[in-house]
KETOR-290475 format. One line per field, with one value per residue: x, y, z of N, C-alpha, C in turn; residue in one letter. Coordinates in steps of 0.05 Angstrom, whole numbers. Atoms other than C-alpha are relative to their C-alpha. Layout:
nx: [X ...] $
ny: [Y ...] $
nz: [Z ...] $
cax: [X ...] $
cay: [Y ...] $
caz: [Z ...] $
cx: [X ...] $
cy: [Y ...] $
cz: [Z ...] $
aa: [A ...] $
***
This chain:
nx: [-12 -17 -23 -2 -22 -14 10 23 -16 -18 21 15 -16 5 19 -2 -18 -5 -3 -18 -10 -19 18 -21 3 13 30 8 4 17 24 0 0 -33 -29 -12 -20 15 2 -22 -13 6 1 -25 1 7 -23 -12 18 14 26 8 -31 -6 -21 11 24 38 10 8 8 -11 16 -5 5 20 9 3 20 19 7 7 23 21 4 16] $
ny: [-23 12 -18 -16 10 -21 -19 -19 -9 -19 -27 -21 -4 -32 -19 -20 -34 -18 -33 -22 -2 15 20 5 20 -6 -19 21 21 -7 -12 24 22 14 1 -27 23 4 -28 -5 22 -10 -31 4 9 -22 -3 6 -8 -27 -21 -16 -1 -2 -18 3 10 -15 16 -26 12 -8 2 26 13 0 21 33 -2 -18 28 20 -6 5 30 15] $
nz: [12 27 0 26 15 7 10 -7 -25 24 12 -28 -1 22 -11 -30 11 27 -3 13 -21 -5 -22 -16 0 -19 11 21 -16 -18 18 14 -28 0 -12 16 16 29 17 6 15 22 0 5 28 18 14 18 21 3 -9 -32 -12 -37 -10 -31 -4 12 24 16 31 28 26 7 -22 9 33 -18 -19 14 14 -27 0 13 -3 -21] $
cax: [1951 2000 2064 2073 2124 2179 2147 2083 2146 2182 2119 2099 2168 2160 2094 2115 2166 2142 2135 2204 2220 2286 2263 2308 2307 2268 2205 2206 2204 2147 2104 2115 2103 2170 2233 2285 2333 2283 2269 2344 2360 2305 2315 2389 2363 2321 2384 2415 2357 2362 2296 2322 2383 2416 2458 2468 2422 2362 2332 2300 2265 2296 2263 2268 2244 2177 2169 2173 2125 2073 2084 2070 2009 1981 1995 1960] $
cay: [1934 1923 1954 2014 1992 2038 2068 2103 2117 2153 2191 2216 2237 2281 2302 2334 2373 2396 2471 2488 2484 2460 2392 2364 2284 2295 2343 2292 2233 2262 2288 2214 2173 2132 2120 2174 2109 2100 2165 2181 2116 2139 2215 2181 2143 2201 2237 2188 2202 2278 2293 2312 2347 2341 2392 2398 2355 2391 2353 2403 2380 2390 2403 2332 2319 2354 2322 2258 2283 2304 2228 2190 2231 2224 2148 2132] $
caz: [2115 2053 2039 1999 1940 1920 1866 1909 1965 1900 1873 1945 1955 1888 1912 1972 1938 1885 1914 1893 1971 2001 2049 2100 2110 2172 2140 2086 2139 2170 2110 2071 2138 2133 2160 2148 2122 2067 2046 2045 2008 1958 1961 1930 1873 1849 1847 1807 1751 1766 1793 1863 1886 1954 1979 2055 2067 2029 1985 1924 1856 1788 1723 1705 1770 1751 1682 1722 1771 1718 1673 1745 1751 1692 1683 1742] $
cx: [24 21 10 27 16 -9 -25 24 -3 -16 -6 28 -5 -19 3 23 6 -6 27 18 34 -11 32 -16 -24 -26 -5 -15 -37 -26 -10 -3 13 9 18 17 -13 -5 27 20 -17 3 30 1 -20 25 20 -17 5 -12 2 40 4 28 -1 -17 -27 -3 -22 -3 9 -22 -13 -19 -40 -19 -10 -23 -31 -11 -4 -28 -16 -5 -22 -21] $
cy: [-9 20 16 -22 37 19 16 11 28 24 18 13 28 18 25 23 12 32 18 1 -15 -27 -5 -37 0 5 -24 -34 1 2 -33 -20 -22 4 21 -20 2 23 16 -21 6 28 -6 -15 20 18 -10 3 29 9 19 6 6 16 11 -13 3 -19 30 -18 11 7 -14 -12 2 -6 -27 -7 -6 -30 -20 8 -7 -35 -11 17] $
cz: [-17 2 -10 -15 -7 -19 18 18 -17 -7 28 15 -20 4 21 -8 -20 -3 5 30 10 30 8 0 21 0 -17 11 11 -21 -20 22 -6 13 -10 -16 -26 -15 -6 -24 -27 -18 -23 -25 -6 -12 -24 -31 -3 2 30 4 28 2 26 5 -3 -23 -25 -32 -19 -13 -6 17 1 -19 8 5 -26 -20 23 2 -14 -14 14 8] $
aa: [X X X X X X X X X X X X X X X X X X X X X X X X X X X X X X X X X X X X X X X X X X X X X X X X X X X X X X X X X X X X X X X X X X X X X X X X X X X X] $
***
């Protein structure tokens, strides 16, 4: 078994929230089968791009965040 790389973490991160929903580190942990460390350490460089904002601890997709989503998709 091989190791995801940060980019599939990153896209399956955007996947999971791209219904507009507010996620908690935890739901996200669970839905991306990770660590909450990692998915909080990435949930934190998406923010720094602007695809994800964290407020209380919700994580929630931007605009930006779906433009993203949409040129990952169709790349690959």
């Amino acid at each position: 078994m091989s190791k995801r790389t940060f980019f599939e973490i990153r896209k399956e991160i955007l996947k999971t929230i791209k219904d507009k929903k507010e996620y908690s580190y935890a739901e996200l942990e669970r839905k991306v089968n990770t660590n909450w460390k990692t998915v909080r350490l990435h949930c934190k460089d998406l923010q720094l791009v602007e695809a994800v904002t964290i407020y209380n601890n919700k994580i929630k997709i931007t605009d930006f965040g779906f433009t993203l989503l949409r040129k990952l998709e169709k790349n690959l």
